[in-house]
C-alpha positions in Angstrom: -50.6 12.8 -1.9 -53.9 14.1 -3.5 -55.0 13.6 -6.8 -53.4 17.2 -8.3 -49.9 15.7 -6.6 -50.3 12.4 -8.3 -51.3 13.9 -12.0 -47.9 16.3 -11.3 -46.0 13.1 -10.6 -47.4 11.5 -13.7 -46.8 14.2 -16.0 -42.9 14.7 -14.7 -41.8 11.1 -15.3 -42.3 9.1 -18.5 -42.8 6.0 -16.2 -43.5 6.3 -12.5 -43.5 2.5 -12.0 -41.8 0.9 -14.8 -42.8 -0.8 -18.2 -43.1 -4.9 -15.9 -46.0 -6.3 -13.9 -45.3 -6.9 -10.3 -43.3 -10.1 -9.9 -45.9 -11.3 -7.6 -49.0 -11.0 -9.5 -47.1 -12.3 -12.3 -46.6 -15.2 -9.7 -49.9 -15.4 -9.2 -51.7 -15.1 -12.3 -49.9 -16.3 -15.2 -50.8 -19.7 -15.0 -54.5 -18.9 -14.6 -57.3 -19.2 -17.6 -58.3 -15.2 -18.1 -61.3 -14.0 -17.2 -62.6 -10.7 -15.7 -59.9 -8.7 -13.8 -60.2 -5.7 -11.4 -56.8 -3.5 -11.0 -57.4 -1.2 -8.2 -55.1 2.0 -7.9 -53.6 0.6 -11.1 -51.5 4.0 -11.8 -50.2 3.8 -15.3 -51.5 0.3 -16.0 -48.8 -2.0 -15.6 -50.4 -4.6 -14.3 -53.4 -4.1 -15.9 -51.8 -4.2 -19.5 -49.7 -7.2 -19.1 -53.1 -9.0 -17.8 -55.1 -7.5 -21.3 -52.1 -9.2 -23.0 -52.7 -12.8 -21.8 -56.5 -12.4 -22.7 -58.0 -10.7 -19.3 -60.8 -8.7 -20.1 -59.6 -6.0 -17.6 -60.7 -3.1 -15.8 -58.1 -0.6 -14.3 -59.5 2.2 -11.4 -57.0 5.3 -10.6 -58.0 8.9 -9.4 -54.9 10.3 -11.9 -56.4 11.1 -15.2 -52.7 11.9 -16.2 -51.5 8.1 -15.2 -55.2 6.8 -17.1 -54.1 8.5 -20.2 -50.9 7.2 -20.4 -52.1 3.5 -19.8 -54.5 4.1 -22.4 -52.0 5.5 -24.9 -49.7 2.1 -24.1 -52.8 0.5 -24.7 -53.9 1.7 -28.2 -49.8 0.9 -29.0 -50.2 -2.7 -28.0 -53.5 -3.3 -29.3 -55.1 -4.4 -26.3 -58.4 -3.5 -24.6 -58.8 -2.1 -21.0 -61.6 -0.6 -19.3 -59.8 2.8 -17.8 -61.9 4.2 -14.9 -61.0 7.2 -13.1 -62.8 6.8 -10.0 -60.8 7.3 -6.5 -60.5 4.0 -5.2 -62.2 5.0 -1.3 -65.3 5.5 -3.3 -64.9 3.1 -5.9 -67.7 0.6 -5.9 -67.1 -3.0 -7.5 -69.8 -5.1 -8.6 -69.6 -7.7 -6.2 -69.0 -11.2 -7.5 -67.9 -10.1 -10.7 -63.9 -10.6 -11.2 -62.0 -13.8 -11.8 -59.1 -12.0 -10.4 -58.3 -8.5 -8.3 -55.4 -6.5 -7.9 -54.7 -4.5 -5.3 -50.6 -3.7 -5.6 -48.6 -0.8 -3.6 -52.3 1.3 -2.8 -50.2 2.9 0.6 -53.0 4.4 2.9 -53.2 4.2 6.8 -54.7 0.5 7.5 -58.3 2.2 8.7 -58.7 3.8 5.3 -57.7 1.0 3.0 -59.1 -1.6 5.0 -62.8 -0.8 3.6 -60.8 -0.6 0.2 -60.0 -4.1 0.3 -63.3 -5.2 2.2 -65.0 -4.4 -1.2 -62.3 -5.7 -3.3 -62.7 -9.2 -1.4 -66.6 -8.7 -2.4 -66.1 -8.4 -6.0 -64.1 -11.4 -6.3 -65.7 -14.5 -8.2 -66.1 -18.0 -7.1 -62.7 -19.6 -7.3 -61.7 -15.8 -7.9 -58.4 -15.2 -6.3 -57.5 -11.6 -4.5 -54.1 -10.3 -4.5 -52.6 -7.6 -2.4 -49.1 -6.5 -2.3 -48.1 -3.7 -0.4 -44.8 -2.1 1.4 -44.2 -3.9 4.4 -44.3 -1.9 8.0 -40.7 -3.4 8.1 -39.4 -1.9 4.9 -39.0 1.4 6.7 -36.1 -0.2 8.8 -34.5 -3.5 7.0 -35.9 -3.1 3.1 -35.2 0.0 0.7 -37.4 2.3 -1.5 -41.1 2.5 -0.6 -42.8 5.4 1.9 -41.1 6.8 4.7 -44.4 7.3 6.8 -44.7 4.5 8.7 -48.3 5.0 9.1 -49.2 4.0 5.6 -47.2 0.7 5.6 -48.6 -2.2 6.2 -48.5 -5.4 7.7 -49.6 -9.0 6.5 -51.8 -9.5 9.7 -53.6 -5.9 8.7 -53.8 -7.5 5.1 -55.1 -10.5 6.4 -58.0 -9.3 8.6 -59.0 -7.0 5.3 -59.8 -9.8 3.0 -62.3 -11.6 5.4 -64.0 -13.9 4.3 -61.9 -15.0 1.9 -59.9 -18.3 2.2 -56.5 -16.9 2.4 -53.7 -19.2 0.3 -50.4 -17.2 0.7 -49.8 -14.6 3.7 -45.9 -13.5 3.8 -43.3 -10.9 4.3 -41.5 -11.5 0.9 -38.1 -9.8 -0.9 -38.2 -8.2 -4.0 -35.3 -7.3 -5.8 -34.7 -3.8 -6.7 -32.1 -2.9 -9.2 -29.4 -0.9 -8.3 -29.8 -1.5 -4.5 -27.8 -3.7 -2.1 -30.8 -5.2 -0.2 -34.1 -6.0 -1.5 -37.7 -4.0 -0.7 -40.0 -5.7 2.0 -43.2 -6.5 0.8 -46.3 -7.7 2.7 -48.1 -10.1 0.3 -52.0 -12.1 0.9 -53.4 -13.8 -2.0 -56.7 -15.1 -1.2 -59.3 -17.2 -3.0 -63.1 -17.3 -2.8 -64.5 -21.0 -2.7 -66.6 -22.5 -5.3 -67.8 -25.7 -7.2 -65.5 -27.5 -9.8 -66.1 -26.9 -13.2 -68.1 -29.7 -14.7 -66.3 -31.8 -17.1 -68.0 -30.8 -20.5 -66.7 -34.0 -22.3 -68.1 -37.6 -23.3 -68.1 -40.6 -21.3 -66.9 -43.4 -23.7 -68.2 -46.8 -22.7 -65.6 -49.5 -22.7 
């Protein structure tokens, strides 16, 4: 789908991707200290908004100006601050070294095209940064429910794996996730991935004995 066929879908349904963060970034992140946070192909923010609402100071990249303004306007109602930029995310350009954390959840394109995507991702990420990128598992098609039926934009976790090089990779899985309503779960392919770096240095006192 282009960009006109994504604002159309935006526009038609009050909430493409419901009001929740992914259960896996969740997973992932809500134990973290915030800091700086990249949501790539964030859509209509989810995501990026629960993330602004644990103290991320986050940006959120989507090529639908119809899915932007509606982030923003859930925003404003929440009184949180995100940096909404509508930039297609094949182009998009991160600074590199710059996020504490990047998100990279459900972005469906053939593996050749989204594989530079999550090159540059893996370059913006921090030390002790950690990448995360969930996506529809090649095996959904078949065995999980929901999700694309073109097989050539699902993905698998060795694909997602050989993307974030040079990371240090942490978690690479098929995984279930539940869908409401449905009598199997979705197949996910999930790689978090970390950047190394030095330990923060104990601010405190020594006390002598």
């Amino acid at each position: 789908m282009d960009r006109s066929a994504w604002d159309e879908r935006y526009a038609q349904q009050e909430s493409v991707w419901g009001g929740s963060a992914n259960v896996f970034v969740v997973r992932t992140l809500e134990a973290r200290v915030p800091g700086r946070a990249l949501d790539l192909a964030c859509g209509e923010g989810r995501n990026a908004l629960w993330l602004a609402e644990l103290g991320w100071r986050v940006t959120a990249v989507d090529f639908s100006a119809v899915a932007l303004a509606k982030g923003r306007a859930q925003a404003d109602a929440a009184g949180v601050s995100v940096d909404w930029v509508e930039a297609d995310v094949t182009e998009f350009q991160p600074e590199a070294g710059a996020f504490d954390a990047v998100v990279i959840a459900y972005l469906q394109l053939p593996p050749t095209v989204i594989k530079p995507v999550i090159a540059r991702a893996a370059a913006a990420v921090a030390p002790r940064g950690v990448l995360i990128v969930v996506s529809h598992d090649a095996a959904n098609l078949a065995e999980g429910v929901g999700g694309p039926q073109d097989p050539s934009v699902l993905h698998t976790v060795p694909q997602l794996v050989d993307a974030v090089a040079p990371l240090t990779v942490v978690q690479a899985e098929r995984v279930e996730r539940r869908v409401p309503g449905a009598d199997r779960p979705a197949l996910d392919a999930l790689v978090v991935a970390t950047r190394p770096g030095p330990a923060p240095q104990d601010s405190g006192h020594q006390v002598a004995d």
